[in-house]
C-alpha positions as CSV (number, residue, x, y, z in Angstrom):
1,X,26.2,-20.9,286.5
2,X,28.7,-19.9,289.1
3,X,32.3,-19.8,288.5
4,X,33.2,-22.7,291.1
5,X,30.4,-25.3,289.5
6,X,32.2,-24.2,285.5
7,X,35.3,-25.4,287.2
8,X,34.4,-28.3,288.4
9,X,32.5,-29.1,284.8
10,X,35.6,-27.8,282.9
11,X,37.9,-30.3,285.1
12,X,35.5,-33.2,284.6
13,X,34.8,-33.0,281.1
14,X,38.1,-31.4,280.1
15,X,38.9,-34.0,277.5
16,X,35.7,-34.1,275.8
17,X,35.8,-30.6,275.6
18,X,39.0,-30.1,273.9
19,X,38.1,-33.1,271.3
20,X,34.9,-30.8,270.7
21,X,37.0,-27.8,270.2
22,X,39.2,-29.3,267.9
23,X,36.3,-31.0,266.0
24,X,34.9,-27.8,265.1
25,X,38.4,-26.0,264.3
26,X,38.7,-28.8,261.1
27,X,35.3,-28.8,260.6
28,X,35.5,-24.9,260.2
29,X,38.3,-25.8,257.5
30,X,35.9,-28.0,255.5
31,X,33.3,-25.3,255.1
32,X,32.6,-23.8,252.6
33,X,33.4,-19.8,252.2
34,X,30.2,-18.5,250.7
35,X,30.8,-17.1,247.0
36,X,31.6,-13.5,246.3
37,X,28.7,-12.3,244.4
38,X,29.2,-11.7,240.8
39,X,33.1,-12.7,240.8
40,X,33.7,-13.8,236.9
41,X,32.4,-10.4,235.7
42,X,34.3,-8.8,233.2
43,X,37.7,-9.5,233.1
44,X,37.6,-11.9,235.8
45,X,35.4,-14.3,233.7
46,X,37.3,-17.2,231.9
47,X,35.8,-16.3,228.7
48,X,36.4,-12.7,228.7
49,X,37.4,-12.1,225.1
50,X,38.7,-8.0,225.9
51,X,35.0,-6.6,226.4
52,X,34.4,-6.6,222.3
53,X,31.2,-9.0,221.2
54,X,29.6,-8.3,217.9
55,X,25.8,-8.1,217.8
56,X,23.8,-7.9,214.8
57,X,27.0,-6.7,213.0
58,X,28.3,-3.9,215.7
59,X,30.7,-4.0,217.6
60,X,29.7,-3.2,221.1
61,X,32.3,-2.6,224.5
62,X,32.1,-3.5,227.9
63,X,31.7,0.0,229.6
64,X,29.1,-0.8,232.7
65,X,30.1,2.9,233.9
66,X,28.8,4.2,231.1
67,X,25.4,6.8,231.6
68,X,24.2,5.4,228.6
69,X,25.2,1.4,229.0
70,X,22.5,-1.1,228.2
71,X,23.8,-4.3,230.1
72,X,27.2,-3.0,230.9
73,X,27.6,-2.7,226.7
74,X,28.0,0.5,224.7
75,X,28.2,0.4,220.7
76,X,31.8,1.0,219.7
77,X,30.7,3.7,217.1
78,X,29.0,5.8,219.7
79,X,32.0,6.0,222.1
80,X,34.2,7.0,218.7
81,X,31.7,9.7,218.1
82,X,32.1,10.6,221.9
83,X,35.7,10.6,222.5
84,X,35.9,12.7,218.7
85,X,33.3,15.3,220.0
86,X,34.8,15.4,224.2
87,X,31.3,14.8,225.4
88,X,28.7,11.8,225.8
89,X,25.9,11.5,222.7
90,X,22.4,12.2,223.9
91,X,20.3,9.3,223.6
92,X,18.4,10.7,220.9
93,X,21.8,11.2,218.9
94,X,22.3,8.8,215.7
95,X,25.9,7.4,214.7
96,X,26.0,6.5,211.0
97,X,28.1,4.7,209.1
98,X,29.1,6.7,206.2
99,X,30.3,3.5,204.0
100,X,27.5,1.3,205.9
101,X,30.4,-1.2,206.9
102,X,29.6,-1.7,210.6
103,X,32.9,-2.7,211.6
104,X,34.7,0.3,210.3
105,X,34.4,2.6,213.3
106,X,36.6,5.2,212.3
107,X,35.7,9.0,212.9
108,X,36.4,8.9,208.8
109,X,33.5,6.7,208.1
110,X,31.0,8.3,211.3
111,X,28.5,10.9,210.7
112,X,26.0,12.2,213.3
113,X,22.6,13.4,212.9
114,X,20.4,15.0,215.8
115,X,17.7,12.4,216.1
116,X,16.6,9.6,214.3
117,X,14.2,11.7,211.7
118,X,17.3,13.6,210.2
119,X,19.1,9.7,209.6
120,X,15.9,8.3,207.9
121,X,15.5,11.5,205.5
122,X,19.6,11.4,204.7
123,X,18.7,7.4,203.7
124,X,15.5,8.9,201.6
125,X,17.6,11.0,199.9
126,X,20.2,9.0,199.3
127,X,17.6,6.6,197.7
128,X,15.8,9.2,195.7
């Protein structure tokens, strides 16, 4: 198209394109911006309760930062152990619960033991 002829079209149809322009300015309005993905994580949720939820009687905490995190959740008794120690717990490491109340997660009533073998012989003698 040369400039003279988009002139001549712009002059002619002048009104219909300003209605058009304006059309799609309040239809841009009415659309919809597309949802930010994952925005009621965490604390943004509605139901966000401070990151605590108890599962099978532990306390877990929202920590998705956390190397050892499984679904953004850490036990509550492992990051006691942690923060007591000043280092992260090696997967292999076992948190137990001196008083076996699961709730009570102070370094009082923690105990660790180097893999799971060592827990399951403390229990066997405990039993014997």
């Amino acid at each position: 198209m040369t400039k003279e002829y988009q002139k001549e079209y712009y002059e002619k149809n002048k009104v219909e394109i300003l209605k058009k322009q304006r059309e799609d300015y309040k239809n841009k309005e009415k659309i919809k911006k597309p949802r930010e993905k994952n925005r009621h994580i965490g604390n943004k949720n509605p139901n966000w309760k401070g990151g605590k939820i108890n599962e099978r009687g532990y306390v877990r905490i929202y920590s998705p930062k956390h190397p050892n995190s499984v679904k953004n959740y850490v036990y509550e008794h492992r990051l006691v152990m942690e923060k007591h120690l000043g280092r992260k717990l090696k997967k292999s490491e076992v948190v137990h619960h001196i008083n076996e109340d699961t709730k009570n997660n102070k370094i009082s009533n923690l105990m660790l033991f180097p893999n799971h073998k060592a827990h399951q012989t403390f229990h066997r003698s405990r039993i014997e």
